[in-house]
Structure formats: structure tokens, C-alpha cells
VEXKOLDREN-375293 format. One record per residue (C-alpha): residue number from 0; y negated, z negated, x. Coordinates in steps of 0.2 Angstrom, whole numbers, plus 5000, padded with zeros to 4 digits. Layout:
BEGIN
{site NUM, {Y, Z, X}};
...
# end
This chain:
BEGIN
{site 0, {4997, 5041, 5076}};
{site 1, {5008, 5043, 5062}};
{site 2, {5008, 5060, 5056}};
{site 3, {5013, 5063, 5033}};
{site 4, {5030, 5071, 5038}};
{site 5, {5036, 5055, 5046}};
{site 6, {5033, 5044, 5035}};
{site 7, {5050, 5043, 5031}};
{site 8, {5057, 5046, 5046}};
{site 9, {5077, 5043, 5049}};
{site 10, {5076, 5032, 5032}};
{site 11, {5091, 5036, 5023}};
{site 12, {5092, 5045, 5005}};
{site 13, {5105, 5047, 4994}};
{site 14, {5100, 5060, 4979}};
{site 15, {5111, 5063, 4965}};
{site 16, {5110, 5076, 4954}};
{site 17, {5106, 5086, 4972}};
{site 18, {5112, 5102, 4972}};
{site 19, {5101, 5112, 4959}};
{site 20, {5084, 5111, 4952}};
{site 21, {5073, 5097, 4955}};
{site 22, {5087, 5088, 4966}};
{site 23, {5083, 5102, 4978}};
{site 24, {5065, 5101, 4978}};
{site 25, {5068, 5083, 4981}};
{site 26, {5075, 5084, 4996}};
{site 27, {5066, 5097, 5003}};
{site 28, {5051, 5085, 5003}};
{site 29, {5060, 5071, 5010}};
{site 30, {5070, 5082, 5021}};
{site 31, {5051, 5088, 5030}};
{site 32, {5047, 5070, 5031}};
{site 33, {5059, 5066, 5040}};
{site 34, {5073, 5057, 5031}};
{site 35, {5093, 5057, 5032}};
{site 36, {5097, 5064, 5016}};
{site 37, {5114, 5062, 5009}};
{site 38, {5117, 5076, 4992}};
{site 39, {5131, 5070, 4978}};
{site 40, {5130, 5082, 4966}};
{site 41, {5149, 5087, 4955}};
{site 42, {5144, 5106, 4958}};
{site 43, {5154, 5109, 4975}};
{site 44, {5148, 5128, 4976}};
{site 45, {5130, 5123, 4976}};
{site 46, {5130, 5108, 4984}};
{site 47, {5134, 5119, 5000}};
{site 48, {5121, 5132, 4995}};
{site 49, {5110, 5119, 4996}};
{site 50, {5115, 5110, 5010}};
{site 51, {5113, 5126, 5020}};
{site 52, {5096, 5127, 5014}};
{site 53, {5091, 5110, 5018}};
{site 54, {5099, 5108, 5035}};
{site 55, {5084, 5120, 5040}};
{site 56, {5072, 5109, 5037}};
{site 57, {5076, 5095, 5045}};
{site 58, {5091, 5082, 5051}};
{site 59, {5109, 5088, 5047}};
{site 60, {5115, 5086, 5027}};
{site 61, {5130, 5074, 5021}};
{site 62, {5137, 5081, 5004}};
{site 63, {5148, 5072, 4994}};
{site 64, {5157, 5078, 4977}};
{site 65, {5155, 5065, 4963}};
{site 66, {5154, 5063, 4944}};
{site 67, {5141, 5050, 4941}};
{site 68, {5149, 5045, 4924}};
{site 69, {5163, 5039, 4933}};
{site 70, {5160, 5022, 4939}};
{site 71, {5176, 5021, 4952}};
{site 72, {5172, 5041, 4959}};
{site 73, {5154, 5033, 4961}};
{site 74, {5160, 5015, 4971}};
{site 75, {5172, 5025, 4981}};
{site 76, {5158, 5038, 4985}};
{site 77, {5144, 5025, 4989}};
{site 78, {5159, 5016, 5000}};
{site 79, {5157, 5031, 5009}};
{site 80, {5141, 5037, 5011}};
{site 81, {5136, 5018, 5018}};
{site 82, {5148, 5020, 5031}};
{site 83, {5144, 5036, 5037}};
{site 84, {5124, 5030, 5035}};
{site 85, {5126, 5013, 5038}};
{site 86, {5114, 5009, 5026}};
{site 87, {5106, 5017, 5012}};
{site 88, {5086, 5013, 5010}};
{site 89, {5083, 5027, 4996}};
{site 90, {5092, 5033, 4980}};
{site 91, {5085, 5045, 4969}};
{site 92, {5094, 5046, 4954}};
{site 93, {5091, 5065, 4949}};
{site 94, {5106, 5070, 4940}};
{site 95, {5105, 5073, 4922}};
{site 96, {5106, 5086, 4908}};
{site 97, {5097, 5093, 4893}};
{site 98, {5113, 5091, 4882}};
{site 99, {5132, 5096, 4882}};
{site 100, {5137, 5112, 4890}};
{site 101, {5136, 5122, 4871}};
{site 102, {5120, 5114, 4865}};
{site 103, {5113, 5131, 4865}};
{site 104, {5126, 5135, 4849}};
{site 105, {5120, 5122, 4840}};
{site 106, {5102, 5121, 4830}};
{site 107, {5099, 5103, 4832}};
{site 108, {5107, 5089, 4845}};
{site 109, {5125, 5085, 4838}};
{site 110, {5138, 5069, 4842}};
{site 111, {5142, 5079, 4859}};
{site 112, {5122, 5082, 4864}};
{site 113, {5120, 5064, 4860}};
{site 114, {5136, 5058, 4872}};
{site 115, {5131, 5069, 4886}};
{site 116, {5116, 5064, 4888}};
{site 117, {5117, 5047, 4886}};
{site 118, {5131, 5050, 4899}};
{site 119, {5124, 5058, 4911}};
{site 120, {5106, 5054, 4910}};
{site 121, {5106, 5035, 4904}};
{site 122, {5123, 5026, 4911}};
{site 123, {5126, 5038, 4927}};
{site 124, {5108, 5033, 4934}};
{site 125, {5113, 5013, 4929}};
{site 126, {5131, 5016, 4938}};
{site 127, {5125, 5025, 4953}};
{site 128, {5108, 5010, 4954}};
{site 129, {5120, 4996, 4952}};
{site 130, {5134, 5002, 4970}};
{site 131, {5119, 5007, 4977}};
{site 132, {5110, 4992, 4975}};
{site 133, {5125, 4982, 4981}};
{site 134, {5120, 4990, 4998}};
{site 135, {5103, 4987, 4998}};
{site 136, {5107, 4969, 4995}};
{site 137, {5113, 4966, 5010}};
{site 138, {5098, 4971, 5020}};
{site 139, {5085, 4965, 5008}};
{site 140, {5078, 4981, 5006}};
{site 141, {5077, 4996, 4994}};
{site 142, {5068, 5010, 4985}};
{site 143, {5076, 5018, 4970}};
{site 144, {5068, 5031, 4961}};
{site 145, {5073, 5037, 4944}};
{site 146, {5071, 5053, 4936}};
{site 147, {5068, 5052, 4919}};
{site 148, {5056, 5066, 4910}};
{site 149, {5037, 5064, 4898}};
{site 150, {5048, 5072, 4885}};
{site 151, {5054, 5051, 4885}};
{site 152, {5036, 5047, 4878}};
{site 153, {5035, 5057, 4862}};
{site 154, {5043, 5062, 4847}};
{site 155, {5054, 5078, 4850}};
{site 156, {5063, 5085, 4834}};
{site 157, {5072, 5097, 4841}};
{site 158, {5081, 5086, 4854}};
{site 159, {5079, 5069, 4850}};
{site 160, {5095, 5064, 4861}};
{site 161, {5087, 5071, 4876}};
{site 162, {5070, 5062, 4872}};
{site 163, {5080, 5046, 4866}};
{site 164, {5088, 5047, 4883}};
{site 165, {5074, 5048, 4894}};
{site 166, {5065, 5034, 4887}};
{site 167, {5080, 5023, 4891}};
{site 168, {5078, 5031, 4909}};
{site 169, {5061, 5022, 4907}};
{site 170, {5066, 5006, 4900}};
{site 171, {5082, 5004, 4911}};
{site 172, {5068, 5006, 4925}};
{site 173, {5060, 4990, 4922}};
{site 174, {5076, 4980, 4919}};
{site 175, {5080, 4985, 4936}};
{site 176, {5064, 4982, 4946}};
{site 177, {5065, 4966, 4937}};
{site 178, {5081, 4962, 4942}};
{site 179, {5079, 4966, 4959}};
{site 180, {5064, 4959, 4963}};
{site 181, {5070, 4944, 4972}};
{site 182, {5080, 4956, 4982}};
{site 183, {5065, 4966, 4990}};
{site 184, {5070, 4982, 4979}};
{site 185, {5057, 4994, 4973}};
{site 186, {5064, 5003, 4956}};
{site 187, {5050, 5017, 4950}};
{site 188, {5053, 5031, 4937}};
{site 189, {5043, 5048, 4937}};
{site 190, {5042, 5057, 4924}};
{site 191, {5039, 5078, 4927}};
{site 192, {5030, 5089, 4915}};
{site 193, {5036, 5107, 4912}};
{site 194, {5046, 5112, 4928}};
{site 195, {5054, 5131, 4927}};
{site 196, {5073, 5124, 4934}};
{site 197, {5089, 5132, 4926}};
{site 198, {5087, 5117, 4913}};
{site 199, {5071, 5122, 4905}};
{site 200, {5075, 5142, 4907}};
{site 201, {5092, 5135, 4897}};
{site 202, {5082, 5126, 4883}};
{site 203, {5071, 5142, 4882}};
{site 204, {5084, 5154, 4878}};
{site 205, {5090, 5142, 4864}};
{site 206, {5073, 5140, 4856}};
{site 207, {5072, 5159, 4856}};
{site 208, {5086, 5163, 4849}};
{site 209, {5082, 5150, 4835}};
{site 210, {5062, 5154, 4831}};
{site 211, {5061, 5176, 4828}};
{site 212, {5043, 5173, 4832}};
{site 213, {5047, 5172, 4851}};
{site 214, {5061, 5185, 4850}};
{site 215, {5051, 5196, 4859}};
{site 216, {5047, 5183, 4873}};
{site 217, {5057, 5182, 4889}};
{site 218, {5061, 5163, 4893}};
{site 219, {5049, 5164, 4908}};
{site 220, {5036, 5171, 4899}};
{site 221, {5039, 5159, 4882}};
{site 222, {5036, 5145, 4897}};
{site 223, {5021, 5151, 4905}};
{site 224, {5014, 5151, 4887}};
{site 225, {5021, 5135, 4882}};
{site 226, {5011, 5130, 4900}};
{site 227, {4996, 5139, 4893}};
{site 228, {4995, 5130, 4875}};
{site 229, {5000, 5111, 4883}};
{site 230, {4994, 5110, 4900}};
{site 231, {4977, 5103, 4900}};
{site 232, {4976, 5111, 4920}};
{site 233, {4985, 5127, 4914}};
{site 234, {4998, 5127, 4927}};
{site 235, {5016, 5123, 4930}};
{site 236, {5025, 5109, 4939}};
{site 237, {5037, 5112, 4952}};
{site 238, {5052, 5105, 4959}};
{site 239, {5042, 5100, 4975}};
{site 240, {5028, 5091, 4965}};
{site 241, {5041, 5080, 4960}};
{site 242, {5048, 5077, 4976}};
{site 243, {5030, 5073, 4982}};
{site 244, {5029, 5057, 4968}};
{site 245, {5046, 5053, 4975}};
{site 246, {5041, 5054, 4995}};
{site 247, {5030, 5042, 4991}};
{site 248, {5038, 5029, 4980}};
{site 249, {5051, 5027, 4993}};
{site 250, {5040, 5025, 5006}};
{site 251, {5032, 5007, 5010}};
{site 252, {5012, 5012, 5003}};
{site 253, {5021, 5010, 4988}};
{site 254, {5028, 4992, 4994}};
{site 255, {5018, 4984, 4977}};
{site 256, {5022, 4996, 4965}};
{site 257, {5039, 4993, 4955}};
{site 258, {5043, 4994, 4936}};
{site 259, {5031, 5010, 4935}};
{site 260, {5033, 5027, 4928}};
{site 261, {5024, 5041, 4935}};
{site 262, {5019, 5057, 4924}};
{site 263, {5017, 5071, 4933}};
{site 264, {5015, 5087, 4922}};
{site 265, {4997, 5094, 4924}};
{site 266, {4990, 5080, 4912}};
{site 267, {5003, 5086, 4895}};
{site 268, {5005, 5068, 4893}};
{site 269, {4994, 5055, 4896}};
{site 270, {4997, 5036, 4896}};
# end
């Protein structure tokens, strides 16, 4: 009898983004279900951190150094990984960013927020689906599932280029399911809620330092009170939730499903 942790058993996962935050919580889940997880992250210090972490849970940990923004660096690392795999049945596109590397100097998202993002978040995902998917191709099969945020489904003043940037996380979703229908490939988006990663403790500083009427906060306690005031069930994502949506978007129960986004943030956003 098939038990929940093999439901994935010896598929093989590529995760980008997988060094840090929900990368890591990602494959921790797939890791315990029993999948060959490849990491591409362009943060060589963790990537090793976190493959010693993962290698515990489960079958050994490939690592690979890439910039997802750089379409060559990707083909050349994807070249690799599908040698060393085989085959790829799983990508999770997990790399992203709230903004350039000094958004918290700035008040509001600037010409560099908007490139970073959009960079990053937007054409690193549609770079890394598109080598991927050449793989996948060939065998007729594929699950990709994209990051994206529920920040991508409202207004949001004070980043709009992160927001803007998820929503085409969203949109590029559906273009790709579509497009790879025919070809047996499953492409999902899930969308987390308020998650406490070095990201969201990054945008809390910021919103600090900008609003004196949280000065005396500390970030983790501004975001268990943001949690407080938003979450309809009054407590916080975590990185495993996540990788809980993703386990079973890449597994075959969710053979049907493609073109979908998946909230899960305690019920913050509801659609």
C-alpha cells in the first residue's frame, strides 16, 4: 500500500530559488516524500547549508550555481542537471525577490525595484519553464509548479512592482499550461500568504523604518500582528505549507488540474 511519503518516490525535482526560505521548505517536503531533488540557487554558501540539511531527510542532494536571469547559464545548467537525472519530471520555479538589493533605502518601488523584479520573478521562471520543458518534451510528461504570491491579486501601494510581478507569475502560468497541454505538462501556480522567510522579515524592517507608528515593533512582532489583523484563521504560513500545495501539484492526483493557482495564506485572500 502506498504510503503519503512515497508519493513521489524517485520522481526527479529541480527547485530553483532552493537555497533559502521557501525553496527550503519545498524540498523538505518533497525530499520526505521521496523525490531526487536537484537545488539551483546563485547563493553557493547556502545552497551547501542547505544541502546538508536536506541530504538528511532523504536521497542525496545535486546542487547547481545558476543565475536564473541568464538564459545561456540556465540551458547549460539544465544540460546538466538532465544528464546527471536523466530526466526531470518536476520543476518548481521558487526563485524570486521582493525588489532590488537596496529597496529598503527607497520609500516606494523605483526603476531598479521594477527591473529586479520583473527579472527575477517574471522572466527567470519563463527562462528556467522553457529548458525545462524542452526536457519534459521528450518524455511526454511534466509537472511545473510556479511560485508566484496573493500579494499578485490585490492592489499593493507600497510595492506595486512586486504585486505587478506576481500577477504575471499568475498569467504566464496559464500561457504555459496552455501551451503544453498537448505535451502531457501539468503547469500550477500557488500563491502563499504571509510566510516569516528573510524576504518578508526584509519588507518589515523597511515598513518600519518608514511608519513611526510601528517603530517600537520588532519585525517579527509587526508580522505576527499583521497575521493577527489579516488572517481570517489567525495564524501564519510556513515554508512547509507551501511545499505541501507543491507535493501535490507534482504528483499524478493532480493529473487534471493545470492552469490553476492555489492560495494558501490562512484565508487573507479569497478567490
Amino acid at each position: 500500500m502506498t504510503t503519503y511519503y512515497e508519493n513521489l518516490k524517485n520522481k526527479t525535482v529541480v527547485i530553483t530559488g532552493g537555497a533559502s526560505g521557501l525553496g527550503v521548505g519545498i524540498a523538505k517536503i518533497l525530499a520526505k516524500q521521496g523525490a531526487i531533488i536537484s537545488l539551483v540557487d546563485i547563493n553557493s554558501l547556502n545552497l551547501q547549508k542547505t544541502k546538508k540539511e536536506i541530504d538528511k531527510i532523504g536521497n542525496p542532494v545535486l546542487t547547481f550555481i545558476c543565475d536564473v536571469t541568464n538564459q545561456r547559464e540556465v540551458k547549460k545548467t539544465i544540460e546538466l542537471i538532465d544528464t546527471k537525472m536523466n530526466h526531470i519530471d518536476i520543476l518548481v520555479n521558487s526563485a524570486g525577490v521582493i525588489g532590488a538589493t537596496n529597496i529598503k533605502k527607497s520609500k516606494t518601488a523605483n526603476l531598479e525595484d521594477w527591473d529586479a523584479t520583473y527579472s527575477i520573478n517574471v522572466k527567470g521562471t519563463a527562462i528556467v519553464s522553457e529548458e525545462v520543458a524542452s526536457k519534459m518534451k521528450k518524455n511526454n510528461y511534466g509537472k511545473i509548479i510556479n511560485i508566484s504570491s496573493h500579494a499578485g491579486k490585490y492592489p499593493n501601494p507600497i510595492n506595486p512592482a512586486y504585486s505587478a510581478s506576481k500577477a504575471a507569475v499568475i498569467n504566464l502560468t496559464q500561457s504555459l499550461a496552455t501551451k503544453w497541454a498537448k505535451n502531457n505538462i501539468n503547469v500550477n501556480v500557488i500563491c502563499p500568504g504571509s510566510i516569516w522567510t528573510p524576504m518578508w522579515e526584509k519588507n518589515a524592517k523597511k515598513t518600519i523604518l518608514e511608519d513611526k507608528s510601528k517603530s517600537h515593533l520588532t519585525p517579527r512582532k509587526f508580522f505576527l500582528q499583521f497575521i493577527s489583523d489579516n488572517c481570517p484563521l489567525q495564524r501564519e504560513q510556513t515554508a512547509e505549507d507551501i511545499g505541501n500545495g507543491v507535493a501535490f501539484f507534482a504528483s499524478d492526483d493532480s493529473m487534471n488540474i493545470t492552469g490553476q493557482s492555489l492560495n494558501i495564506n490562512g484565508g487573507t485572500i479569497m478567490d
